[in-house]
KESE-571982 format. One record per residue: x, y, z of N, C-alpha, C, O in turn. Coordinates in steps of 0.1 Angstrom, whole numbers, plus 5000, padded with zeros to 4 digits. Example, Ala and Ser with C-alpha at 12.3 -4.5 7.8 and 13.67 -1.06 7.14 Angstrom:
% KESE-571982
513249435078512349555078513249675078514249675085512849785071513749895071512950005079513450115080
END
This chain:
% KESE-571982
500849885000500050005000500950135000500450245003501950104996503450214996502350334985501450304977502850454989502050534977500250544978499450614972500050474985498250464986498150504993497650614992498350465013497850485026498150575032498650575043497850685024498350835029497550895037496550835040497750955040496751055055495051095046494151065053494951135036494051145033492951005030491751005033493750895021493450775023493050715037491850685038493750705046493450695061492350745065491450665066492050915069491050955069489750875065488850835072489850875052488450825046488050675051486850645054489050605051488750465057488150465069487250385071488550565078488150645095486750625095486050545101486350775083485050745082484350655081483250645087485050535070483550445068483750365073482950285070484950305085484850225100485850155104485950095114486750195092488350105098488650165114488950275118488450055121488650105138490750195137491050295144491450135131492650155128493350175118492850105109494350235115494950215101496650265108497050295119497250235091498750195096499350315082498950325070500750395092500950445080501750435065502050315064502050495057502650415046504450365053504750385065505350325042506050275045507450325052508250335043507950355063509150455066510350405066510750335075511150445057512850395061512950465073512650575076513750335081514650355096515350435089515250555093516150425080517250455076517250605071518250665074516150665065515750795062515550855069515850975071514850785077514750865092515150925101514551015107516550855102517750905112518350985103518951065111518551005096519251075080518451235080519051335075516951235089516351375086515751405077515651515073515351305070514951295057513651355058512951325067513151475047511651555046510851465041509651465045511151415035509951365029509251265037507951275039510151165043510051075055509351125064508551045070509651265069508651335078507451335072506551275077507451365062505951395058504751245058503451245061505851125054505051005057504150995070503150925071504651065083504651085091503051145099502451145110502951175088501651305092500351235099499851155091499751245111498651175115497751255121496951225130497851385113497251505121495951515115495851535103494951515122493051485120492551365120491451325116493851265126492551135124492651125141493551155150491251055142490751015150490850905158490950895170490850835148491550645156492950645155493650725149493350525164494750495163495450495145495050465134496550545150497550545137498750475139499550525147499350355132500850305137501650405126501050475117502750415128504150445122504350305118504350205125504450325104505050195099506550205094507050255084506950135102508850095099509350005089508649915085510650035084511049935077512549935077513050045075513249855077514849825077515249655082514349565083516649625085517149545090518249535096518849425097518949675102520249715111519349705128518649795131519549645132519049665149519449815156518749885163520049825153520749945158520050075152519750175159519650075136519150175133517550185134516950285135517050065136515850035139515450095153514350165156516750065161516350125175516450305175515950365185517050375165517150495169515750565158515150675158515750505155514350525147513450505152512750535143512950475160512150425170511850525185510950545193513550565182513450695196512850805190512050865197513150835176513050875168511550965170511251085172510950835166509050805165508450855176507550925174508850815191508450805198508650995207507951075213509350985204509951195204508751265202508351355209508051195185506551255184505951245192505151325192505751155202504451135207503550995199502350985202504150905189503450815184503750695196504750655202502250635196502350505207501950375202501450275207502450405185502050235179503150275170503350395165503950155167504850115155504749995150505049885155504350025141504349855134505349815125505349895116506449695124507749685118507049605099506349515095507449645096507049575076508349445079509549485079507949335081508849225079507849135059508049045051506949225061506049165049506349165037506349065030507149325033506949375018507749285009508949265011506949234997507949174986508349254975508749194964508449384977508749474965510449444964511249444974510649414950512349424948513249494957513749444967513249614953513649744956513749724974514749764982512849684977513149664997513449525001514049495011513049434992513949294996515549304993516449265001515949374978516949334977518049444989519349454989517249514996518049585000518049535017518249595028517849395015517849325030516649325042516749275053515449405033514549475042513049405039512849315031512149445046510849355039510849195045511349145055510249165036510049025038511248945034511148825034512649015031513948925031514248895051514948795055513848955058514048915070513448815076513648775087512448765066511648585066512848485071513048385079513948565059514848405060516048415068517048365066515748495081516348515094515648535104515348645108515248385112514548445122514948535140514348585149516048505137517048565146517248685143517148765153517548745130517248915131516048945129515849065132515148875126513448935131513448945146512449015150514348885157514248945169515049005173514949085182515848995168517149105171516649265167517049355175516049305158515049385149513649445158513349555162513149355160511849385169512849385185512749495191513449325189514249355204514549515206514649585216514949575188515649685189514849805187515249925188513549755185512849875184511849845199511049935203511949755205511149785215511649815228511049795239512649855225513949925236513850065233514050155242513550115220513450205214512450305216512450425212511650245221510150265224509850265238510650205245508650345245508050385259507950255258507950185248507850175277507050105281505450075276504849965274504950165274503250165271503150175256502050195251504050175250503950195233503850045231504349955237502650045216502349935212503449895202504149995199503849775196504749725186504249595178504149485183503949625168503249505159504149465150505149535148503949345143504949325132504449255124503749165128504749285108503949215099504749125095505949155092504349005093504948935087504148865071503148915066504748775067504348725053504548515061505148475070503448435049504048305057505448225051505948125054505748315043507548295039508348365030508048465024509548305028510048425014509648334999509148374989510048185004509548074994508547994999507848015009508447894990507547824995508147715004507547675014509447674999510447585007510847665019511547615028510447785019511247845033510147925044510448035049508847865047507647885051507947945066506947905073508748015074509248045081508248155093508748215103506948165090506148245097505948195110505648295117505848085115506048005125507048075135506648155144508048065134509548065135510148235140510948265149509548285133510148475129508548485141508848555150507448455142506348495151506948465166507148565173507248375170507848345178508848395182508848415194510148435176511148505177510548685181511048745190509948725175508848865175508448905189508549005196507648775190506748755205507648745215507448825224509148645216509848645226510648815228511248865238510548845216511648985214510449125221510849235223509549095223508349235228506949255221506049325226506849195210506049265199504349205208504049095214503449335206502349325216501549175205501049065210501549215191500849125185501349165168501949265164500949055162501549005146500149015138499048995142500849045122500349005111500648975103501449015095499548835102500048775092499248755075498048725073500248785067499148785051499748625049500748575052498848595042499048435040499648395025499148315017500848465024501748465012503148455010503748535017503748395005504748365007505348475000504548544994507348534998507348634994507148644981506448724975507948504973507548494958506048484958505948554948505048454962504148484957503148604951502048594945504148714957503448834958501748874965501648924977500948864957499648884957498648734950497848694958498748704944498448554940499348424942500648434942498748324942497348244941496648284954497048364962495548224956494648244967494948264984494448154987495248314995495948315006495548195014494448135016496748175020496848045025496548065040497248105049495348025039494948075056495347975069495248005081495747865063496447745070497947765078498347705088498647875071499647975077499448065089500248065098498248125086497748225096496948135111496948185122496448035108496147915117497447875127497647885139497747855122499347785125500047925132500147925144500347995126500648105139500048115150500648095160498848135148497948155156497848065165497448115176497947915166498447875177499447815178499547695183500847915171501947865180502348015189503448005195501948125189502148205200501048265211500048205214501348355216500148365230499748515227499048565236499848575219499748735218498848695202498748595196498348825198496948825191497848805179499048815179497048775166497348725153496048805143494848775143496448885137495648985127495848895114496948875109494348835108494748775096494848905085494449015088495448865073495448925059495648895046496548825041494548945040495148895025493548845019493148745026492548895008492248835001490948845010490348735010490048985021489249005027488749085017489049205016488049035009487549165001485849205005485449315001484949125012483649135016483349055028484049005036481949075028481349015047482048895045483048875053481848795036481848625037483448635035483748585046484548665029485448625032486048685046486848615054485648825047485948815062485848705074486648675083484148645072483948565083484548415085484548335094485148395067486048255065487448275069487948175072488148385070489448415076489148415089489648325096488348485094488248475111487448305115488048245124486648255112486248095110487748035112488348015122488247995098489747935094490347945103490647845109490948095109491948075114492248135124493448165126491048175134490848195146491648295148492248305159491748415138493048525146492248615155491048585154492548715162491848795164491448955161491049035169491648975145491449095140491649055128492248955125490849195116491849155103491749275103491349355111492449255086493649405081493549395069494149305062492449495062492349505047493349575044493949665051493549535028494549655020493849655007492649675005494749634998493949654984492249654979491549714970492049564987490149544986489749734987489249794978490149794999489649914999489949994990489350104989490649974983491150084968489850134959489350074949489350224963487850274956486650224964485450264963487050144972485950094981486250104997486450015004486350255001486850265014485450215025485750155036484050235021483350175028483150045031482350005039483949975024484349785028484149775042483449685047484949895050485149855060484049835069484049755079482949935065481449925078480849765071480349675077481149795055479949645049481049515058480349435064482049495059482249395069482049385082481849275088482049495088481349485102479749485103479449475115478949505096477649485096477149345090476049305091478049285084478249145079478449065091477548985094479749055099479749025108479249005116479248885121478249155122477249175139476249135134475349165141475649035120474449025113473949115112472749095111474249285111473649395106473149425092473849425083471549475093471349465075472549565075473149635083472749565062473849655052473249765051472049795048474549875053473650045044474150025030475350045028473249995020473250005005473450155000472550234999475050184996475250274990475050304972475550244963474150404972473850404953475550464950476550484957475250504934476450534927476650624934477650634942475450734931475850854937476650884950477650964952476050804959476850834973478050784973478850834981478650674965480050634964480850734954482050724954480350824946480850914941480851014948481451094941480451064957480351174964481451124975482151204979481650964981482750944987483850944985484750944994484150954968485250994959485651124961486751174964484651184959484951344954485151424971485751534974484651354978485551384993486751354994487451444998487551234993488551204994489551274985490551304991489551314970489851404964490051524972491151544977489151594973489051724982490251684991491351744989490151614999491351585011492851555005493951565010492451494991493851504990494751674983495951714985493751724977494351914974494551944986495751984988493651934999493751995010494951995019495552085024495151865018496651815025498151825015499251845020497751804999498851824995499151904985500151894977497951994984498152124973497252044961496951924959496952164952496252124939497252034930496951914927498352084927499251984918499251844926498751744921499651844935500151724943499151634944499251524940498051684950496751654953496051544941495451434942496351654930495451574914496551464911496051354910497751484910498751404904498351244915498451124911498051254925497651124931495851084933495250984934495451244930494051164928493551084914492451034913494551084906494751024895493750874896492750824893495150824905494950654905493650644917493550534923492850734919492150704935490950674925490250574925490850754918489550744904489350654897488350614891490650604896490450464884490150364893489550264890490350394905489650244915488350254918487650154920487950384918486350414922485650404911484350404911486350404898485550394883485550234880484750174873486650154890485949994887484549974886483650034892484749834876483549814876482449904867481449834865482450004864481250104858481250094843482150064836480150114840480150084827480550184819479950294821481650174810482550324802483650304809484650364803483950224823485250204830486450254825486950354832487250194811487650204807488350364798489550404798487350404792486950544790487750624802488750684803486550584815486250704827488050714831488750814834488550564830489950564837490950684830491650774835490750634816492050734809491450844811492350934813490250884812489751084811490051084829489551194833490551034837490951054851492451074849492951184854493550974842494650994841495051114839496151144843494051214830494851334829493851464831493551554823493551434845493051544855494251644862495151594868493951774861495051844865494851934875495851984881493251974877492552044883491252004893490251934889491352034900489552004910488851984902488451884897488352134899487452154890487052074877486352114868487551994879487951864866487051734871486451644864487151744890486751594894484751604893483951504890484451704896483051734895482451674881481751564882482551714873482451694857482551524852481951464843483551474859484051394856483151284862482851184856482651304878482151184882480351214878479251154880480551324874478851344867478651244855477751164854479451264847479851204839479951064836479551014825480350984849480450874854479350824861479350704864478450894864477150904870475450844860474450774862476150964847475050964840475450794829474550734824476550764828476950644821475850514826475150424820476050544837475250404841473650444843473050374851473050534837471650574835471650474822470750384818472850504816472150494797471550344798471950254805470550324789469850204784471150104772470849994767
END
């Protein structure tokens, strides 16, 4: 969710019921460095629910000063990325290449929770391996849990797997009872019923959407009303386009009109899934440059699905 789970993204999910969210991805390493931009990932100013700082590295040492770092602000959740399979952060020792060390997954989590208040929370994501021959989520959870971490997540993918074949919830099971501290499933929660087959399957106690919410930040209430057996609030087009064109707004707001459009770009082509003209709606989003552009555009998208 590098590039997606930005403060304004967050926000909106707030709204439609994510009890929590996590922020995008932080180099330890940039961080101690003073790095601006890194500050900026940083931003948790207007939300409401909990927010973690999300870390990423594999030096113990820098992990820990990054962490003092965090905590300086005033943040009381860090959650460590032992997950990510992007090139670019595996090959640089970081991510989910720390699968195939479960000794520096505690040595790592040891160093950030020294790093950290007594009363600060520390979560860690994990993946259920780097290969398939090297299924190591067992192993790195345990190492995590003996090292401080309050509680884990697990996506049920190995690292080569990326995002497909289907998540292996038999991973997330299996963590789940080989430690004593909570187990957040992930991966492949896209509606009520698969939520209630990850929590069924594999007994964790929370989950953690990602991608599913891309254009569909209200997922989050339709799974909890799924859940509590609550009828559903049936959103028409309109009101999901109006939940678009709020989150747009937030993103000019927080990051200027240029900045703002150049990322509400891709926020549009996810809310145009699905619609009929989809395809159309997506490229005439690609090269939006102005607000005053998003109005027109989801009218537009509005009146498509009238046509006979």
């Amino acid at each position: 969710m590098a590039g997606v789970c930005d403060l304004p993204f967050r926000m909106v999910c707030e709204r439609w019921g994510a009890d929590a969210t996590v922020s995008e991805m932080v180099s330890a390493k940039a961080l101690t460095y003073g790095d601006k931009k890194t500050e900026a990932l940083m931003d948790c100013a207007g939300q409401e629910k909990p927010c973690a700082i999300q870390l990423f590295g594999h030096e113990p040492e820098v992990m820990e000063r990054a962490a003092r770092l965090v905590a300086g602000r005033g943040v009381r959740w860090v959650d460590l990325n032992m997950g990510c399979p992007a090139p670019k952060i595996v090959k640089s020792g970081d991510g989910s290449a720390l699968m195939r060390d479960p000794g520096l997954v505690g040595e790592v989590t040891a160093a950030v929770r020294a790093g950290l208040p007594a009363e600060a929370c520390l979560s860690v994501k994990l993946r259920s391996g780097f290969t398939e021959a090297e299924k190591t989520v067992v192993a790195c959870a345990r190492a995590a849990e003996r090292a401080g971490a309050d509680f884990l997540t697990v996506h049920g993918r190995t690292r080569d797997q990326f995002y497909a074949p289907p998540v292996d919830l038999g991973s997330i099971r299996e963590t789940k009872d080989a430690v004593g501290i909570p187990v957040v499933g992930n991966g492949d929660v896209e509606d009520g019923p698969s939520a209630e087959r990850m929590l069924r399957e594999t007994g964790c106690d929370a989950l953690m959407i990602g991608r599913a919410a891309l254009g569909r930040p209200d997922l989050f209430e339709e799974v909890r009303a799924y859940l509590r057996g609550e009828p559903r609030r049936e959103l028409s087009l309109a009101q999901r386009l109006a939940i678009c064109q709020a989150h747009i707004h937030l993103l000019v707001e927080k990051k200027g009109e240029k900045g703002g459009m150049l990322e509400a770009r891709k926020h549009l082509a996810w809310y145009f899934k699905g619609l009929r003209g989809g395809a159309k709606l997506r490229a005439a989003a690609h090269g939006v440059t102005e607000l005053a552009e998003v109005a027109p555009l989801l009218e537009r998208a509005l009146a498509l699905q009238r046509e006979e």
